[in-house]
OpenMM code with the backbone's topology and positions (N, CA, C; nanometers):
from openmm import Vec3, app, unit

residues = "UNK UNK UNK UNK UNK UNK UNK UNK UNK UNK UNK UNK UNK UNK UNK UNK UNK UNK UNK UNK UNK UNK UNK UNK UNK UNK UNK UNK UNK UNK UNK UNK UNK UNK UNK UNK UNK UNK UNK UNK UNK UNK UNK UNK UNK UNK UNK UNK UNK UNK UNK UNK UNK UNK UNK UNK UNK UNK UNK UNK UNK UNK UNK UNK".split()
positions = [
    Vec3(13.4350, -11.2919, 6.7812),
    Vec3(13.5510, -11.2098, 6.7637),
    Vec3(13.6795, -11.2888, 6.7804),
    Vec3(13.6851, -11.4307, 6.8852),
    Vec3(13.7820, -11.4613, 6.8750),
    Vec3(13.7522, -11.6437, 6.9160),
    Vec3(13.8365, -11.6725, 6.8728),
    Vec3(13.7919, -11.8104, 6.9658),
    Vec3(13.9318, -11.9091, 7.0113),
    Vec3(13.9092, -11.9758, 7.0923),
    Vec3(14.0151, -12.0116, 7.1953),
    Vec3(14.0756, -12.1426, 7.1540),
    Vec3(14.2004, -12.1651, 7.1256),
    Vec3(14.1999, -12.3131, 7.0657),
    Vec3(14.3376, -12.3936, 7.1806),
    Vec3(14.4429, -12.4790, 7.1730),
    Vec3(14.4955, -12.4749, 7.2484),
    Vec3(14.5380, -12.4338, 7.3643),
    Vec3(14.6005, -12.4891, 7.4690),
    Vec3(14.6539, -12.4300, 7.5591),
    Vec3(14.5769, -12.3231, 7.6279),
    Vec3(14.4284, -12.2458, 7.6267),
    Vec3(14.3871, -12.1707, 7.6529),
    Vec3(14.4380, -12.0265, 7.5308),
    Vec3(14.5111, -12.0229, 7.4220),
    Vec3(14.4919, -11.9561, 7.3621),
    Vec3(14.4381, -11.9217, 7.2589),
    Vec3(14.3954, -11.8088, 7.1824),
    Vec3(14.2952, -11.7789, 7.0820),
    Vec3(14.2918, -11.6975, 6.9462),
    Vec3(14.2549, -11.7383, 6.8764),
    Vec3(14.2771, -11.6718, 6.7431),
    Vec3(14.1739, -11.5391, 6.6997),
    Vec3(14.2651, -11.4323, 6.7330),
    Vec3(14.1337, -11.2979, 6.7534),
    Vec3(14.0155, -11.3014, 6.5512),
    Vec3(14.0016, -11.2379, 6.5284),
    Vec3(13.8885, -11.2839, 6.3852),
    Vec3(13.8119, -11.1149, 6.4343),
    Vec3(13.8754, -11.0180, 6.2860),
    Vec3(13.7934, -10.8988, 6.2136),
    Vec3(13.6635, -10.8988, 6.2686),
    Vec3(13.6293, -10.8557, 6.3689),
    Vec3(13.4452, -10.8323, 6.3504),
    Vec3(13.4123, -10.7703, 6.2455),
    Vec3(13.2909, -10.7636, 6.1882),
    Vec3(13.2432, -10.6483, 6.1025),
    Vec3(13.1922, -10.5234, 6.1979),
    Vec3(13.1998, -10.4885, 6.0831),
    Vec3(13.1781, -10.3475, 6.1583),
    Vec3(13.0023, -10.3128, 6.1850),
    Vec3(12.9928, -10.2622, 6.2587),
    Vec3(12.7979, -10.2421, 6.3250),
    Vec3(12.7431, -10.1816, 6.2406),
    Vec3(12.8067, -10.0849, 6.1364),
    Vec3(12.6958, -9.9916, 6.0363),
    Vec3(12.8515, -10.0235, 5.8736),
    Vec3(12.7118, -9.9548, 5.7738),
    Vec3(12.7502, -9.9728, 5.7029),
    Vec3(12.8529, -9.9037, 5.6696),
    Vec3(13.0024, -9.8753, 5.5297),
    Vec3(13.0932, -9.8358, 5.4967),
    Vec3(13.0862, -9.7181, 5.4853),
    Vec3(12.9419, -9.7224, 5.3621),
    Vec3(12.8980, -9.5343, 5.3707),
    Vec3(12.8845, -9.4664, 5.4879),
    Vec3(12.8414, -9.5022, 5.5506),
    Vec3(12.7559, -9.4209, 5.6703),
    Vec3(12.8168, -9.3060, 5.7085),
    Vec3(12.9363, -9.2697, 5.7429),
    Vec3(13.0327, -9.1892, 5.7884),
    Vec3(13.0385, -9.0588, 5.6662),
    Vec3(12.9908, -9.1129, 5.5505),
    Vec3(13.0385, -9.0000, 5.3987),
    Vec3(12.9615, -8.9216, 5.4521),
    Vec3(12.9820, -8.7622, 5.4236),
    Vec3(13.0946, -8.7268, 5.3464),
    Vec3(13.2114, -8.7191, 5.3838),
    Vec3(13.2508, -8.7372, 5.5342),
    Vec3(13.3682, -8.7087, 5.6202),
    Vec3(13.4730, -8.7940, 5.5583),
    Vec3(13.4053, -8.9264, 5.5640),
    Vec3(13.4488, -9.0379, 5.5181),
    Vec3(13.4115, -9.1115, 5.4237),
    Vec3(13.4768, -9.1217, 5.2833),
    Vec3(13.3761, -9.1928, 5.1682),
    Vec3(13.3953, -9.3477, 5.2305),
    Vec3(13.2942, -9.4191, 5.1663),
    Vec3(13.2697, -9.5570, 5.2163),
    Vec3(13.3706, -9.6470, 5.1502),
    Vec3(13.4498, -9.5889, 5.0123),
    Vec3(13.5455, -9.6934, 4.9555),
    Vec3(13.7007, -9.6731, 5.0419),
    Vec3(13.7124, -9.5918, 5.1274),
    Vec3(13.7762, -9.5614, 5.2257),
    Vec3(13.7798, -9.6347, 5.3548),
    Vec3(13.6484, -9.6483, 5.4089),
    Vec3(13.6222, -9.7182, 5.5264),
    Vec3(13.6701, -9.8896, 5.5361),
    Vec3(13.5989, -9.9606, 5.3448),
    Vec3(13.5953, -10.0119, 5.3619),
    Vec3(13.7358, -10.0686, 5.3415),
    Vec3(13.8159, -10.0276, 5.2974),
    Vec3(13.9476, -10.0194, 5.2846),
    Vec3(14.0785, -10.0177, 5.4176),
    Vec3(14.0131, -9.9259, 5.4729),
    Vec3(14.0563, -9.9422, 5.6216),
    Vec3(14.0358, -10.0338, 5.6641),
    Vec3(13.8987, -10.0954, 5.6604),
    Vec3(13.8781, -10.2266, 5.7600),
    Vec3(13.9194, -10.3091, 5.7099),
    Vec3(13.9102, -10.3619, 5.5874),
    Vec3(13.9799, -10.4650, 5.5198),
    Vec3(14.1040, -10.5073, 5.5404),
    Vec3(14.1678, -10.4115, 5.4785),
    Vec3(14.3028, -10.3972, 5.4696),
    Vec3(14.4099, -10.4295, 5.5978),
    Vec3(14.3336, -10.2358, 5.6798),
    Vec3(14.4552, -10.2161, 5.7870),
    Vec3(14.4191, -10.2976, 5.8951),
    Vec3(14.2877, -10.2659, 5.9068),
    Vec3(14.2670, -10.3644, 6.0596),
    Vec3(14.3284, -10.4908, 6.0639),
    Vec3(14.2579, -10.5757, 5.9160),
    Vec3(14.2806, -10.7433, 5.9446),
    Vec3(14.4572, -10.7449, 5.9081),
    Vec3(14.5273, -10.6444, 5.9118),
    Vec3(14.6959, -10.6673, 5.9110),
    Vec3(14.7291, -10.6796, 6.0585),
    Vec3(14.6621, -10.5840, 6.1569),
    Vec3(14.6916, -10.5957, 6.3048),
    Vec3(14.6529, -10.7039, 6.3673),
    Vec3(14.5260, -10.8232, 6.3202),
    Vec3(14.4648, -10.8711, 6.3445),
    Vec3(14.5681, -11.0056, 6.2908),
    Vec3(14.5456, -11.0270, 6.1791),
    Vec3(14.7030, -11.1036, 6.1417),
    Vec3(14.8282, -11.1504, 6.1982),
    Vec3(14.8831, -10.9759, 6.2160),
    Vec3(14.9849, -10.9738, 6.3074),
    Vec3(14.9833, -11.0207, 6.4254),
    Vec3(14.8816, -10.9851, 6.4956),
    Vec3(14.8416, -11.0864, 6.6465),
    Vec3(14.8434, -11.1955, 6.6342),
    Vec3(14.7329, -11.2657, 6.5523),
    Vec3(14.7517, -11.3836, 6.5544),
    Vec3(14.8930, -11.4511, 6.5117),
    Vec3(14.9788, -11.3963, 6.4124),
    Vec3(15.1380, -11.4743, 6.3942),
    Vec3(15.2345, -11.4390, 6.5493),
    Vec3(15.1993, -11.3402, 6.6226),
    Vec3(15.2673, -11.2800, 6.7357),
    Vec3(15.2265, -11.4347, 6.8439),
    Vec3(15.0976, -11.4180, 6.8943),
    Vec3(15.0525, -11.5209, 6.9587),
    Vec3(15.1061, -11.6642, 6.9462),
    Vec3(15.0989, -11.7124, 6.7904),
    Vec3(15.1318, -11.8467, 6.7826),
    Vec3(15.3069, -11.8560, 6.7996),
    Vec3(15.3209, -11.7655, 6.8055),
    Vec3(15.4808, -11.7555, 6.8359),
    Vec3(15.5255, -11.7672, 6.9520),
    Vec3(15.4322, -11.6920, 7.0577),
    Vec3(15.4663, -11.6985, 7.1511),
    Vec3(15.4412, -11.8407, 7.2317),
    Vec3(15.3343, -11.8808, 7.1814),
    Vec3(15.3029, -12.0392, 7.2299),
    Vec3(15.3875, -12.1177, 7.2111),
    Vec3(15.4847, -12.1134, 7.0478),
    Vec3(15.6037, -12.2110, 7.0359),
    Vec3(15.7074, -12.2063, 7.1363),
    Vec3(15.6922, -12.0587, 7.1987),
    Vec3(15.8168, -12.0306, 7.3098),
    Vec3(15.7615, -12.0852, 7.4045),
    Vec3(15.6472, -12.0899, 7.4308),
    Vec3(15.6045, -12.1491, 7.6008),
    Vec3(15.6332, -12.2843, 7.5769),
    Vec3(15.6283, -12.3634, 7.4520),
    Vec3(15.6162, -12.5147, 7.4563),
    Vec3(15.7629, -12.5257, 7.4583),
    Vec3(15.8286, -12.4820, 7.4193),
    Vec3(16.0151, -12.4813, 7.3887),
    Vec3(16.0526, -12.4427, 7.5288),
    Vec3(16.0614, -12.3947, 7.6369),
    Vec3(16.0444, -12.3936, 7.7828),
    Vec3(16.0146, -12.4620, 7.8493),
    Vec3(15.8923, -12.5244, 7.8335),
    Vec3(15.8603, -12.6561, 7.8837),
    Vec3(15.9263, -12.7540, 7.8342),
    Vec3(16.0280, -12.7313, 7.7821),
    Vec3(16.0515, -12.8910, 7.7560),
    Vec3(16.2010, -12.9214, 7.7966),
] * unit.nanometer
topology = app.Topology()
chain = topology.addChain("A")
for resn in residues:
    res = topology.addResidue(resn, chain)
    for name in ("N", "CA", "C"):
        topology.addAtom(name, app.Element.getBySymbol(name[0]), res)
């Protein structure tokens, strides 16, 4: 899910998901799900990771 690179910090990484896209239909059609996960998740997931490496440039810009 994530793995740790510098400084003790880490680059989080989309798990897949435990069951399949359909599984949830009819509540939820599966071109939906998979859309969600694709899409919205790996944007938050993204976003963390550009948030994080940002914040590391600030810890190294402090230290110095």
């Amino acid at each position: 899910m994530s793995s740790f690179s510098t400084r003790g910090m880490f680059t989080a990484k989309l798990p897949d998901l435990p069951y399949d896209y359909g599984a949830l239909q009819p509540a939820i059609s599966g071109q939906i799900m998979e859309l969600h996960h694709k899409k919205h998740h790996q944007a938050y997931i993204n976003n963390y990771n550009a948030a994080m490496e940002q914040y590391k440039e600030v810890q190294l810009y402090k230290e110095c």
